[in-house]
C-alpha positions as a Markdown table, in Angstrom:
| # | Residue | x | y | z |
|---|---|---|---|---|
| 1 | Unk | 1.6 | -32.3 | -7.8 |
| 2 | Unk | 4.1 | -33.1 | -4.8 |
| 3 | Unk | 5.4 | -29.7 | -4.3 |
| 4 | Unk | 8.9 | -31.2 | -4.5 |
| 5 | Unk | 8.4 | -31.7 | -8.3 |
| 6 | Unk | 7.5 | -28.1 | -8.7 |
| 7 | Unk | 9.9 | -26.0 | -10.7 |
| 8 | Unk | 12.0 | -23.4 | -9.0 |
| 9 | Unk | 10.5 | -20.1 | -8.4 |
| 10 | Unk | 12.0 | -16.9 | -8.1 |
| 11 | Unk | 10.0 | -15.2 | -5.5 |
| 12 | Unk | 8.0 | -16.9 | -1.8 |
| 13 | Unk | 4.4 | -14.9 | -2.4 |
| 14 | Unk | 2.9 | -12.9 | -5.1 |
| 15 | Unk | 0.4 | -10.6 | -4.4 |
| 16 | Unk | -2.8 | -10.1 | -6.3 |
| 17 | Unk | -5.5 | -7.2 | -5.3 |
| 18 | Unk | -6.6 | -3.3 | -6.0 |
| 19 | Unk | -3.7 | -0.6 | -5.6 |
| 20 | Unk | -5.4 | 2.6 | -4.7 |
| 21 | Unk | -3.8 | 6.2 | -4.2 |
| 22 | Unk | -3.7 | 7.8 | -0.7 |
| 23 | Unk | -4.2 | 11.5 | -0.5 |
| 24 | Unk | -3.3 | 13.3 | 2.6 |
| 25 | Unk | -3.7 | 16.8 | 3.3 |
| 26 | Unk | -2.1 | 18.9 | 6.1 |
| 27 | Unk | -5.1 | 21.7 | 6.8 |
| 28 | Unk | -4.4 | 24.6 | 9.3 |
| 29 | Unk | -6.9 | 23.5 | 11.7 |
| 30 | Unk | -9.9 | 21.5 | 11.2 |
| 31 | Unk | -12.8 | 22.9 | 9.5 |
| 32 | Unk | -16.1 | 23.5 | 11.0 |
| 33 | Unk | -19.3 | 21.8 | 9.3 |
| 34 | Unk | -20.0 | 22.6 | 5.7 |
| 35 | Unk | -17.0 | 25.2 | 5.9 |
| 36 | Unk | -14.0 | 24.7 | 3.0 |
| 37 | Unk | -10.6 | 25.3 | 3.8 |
| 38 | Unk | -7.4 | 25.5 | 2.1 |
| 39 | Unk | -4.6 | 23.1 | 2.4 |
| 40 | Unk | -1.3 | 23.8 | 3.6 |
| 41 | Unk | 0.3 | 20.5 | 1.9 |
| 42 | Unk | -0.7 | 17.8 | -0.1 |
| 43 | Unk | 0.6 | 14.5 | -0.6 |
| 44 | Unk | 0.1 | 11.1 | -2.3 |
| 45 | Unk | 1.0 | 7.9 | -2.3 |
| 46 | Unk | -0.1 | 4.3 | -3.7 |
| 47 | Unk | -1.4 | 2.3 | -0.7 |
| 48 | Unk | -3.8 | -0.3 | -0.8 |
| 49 | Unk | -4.4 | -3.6 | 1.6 |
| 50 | Unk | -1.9 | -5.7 | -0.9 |
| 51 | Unk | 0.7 | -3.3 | -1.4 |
| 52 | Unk | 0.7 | -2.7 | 2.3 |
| 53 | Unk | 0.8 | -6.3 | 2.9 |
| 54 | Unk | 3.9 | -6.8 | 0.4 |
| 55 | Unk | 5.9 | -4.6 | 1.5 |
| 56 | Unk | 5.6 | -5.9 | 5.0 |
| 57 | Unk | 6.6 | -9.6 | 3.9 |
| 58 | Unk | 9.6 | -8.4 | 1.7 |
| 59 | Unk | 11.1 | -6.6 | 4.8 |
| 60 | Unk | 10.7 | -9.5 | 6.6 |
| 61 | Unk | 13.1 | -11.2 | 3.9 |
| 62 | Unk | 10.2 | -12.9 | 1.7 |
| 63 | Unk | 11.0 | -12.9 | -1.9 |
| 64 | Unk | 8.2 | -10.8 | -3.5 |
C-alpha cells in the first residue's frame, strides 16, 4: 500500500510495551547492611521505557 492511499490518522506514533509503577522513597540516611529503616516519604508513579518515550515525542509536538 503507497502510504498516500492510507486513510487519515489521528495521531504520528502509538506506543505499545509494559507500563510499570515507580516507587521512590525518601529515607533519613542510608541504611547500613541488613539494617531496616523507616521512610520519611513515599511516592509513586507509572513509568516504564514506553510511557517515558511517549511522553517525550508528544512534547516534542507528535500526535500520540
Amino acid at each position: 500500500m503507497d502510504p498516500g492511499d492510507m486513510p487519515f490518522s489521528p495521531v504520528d506514533v502509538v506506543g505499545f510495551g509494559p507500563v510499570t509503577w515507580d516507587s521512590f522513597l525518601t529515607l533519613p540516611r542510608l541504611p547500613l547492611a541488613n539494617e531496616r529503616i523507616r521512610a520519611i516519604r513515599a511516592h509513586g508513579s507509572a513509568g516504564g521505557v514506553i510511557p517515558l518515550a511517549m511522553i517525550g515525542l508528544h512534547r516534542w509536538g507528535l500526535r500520540c
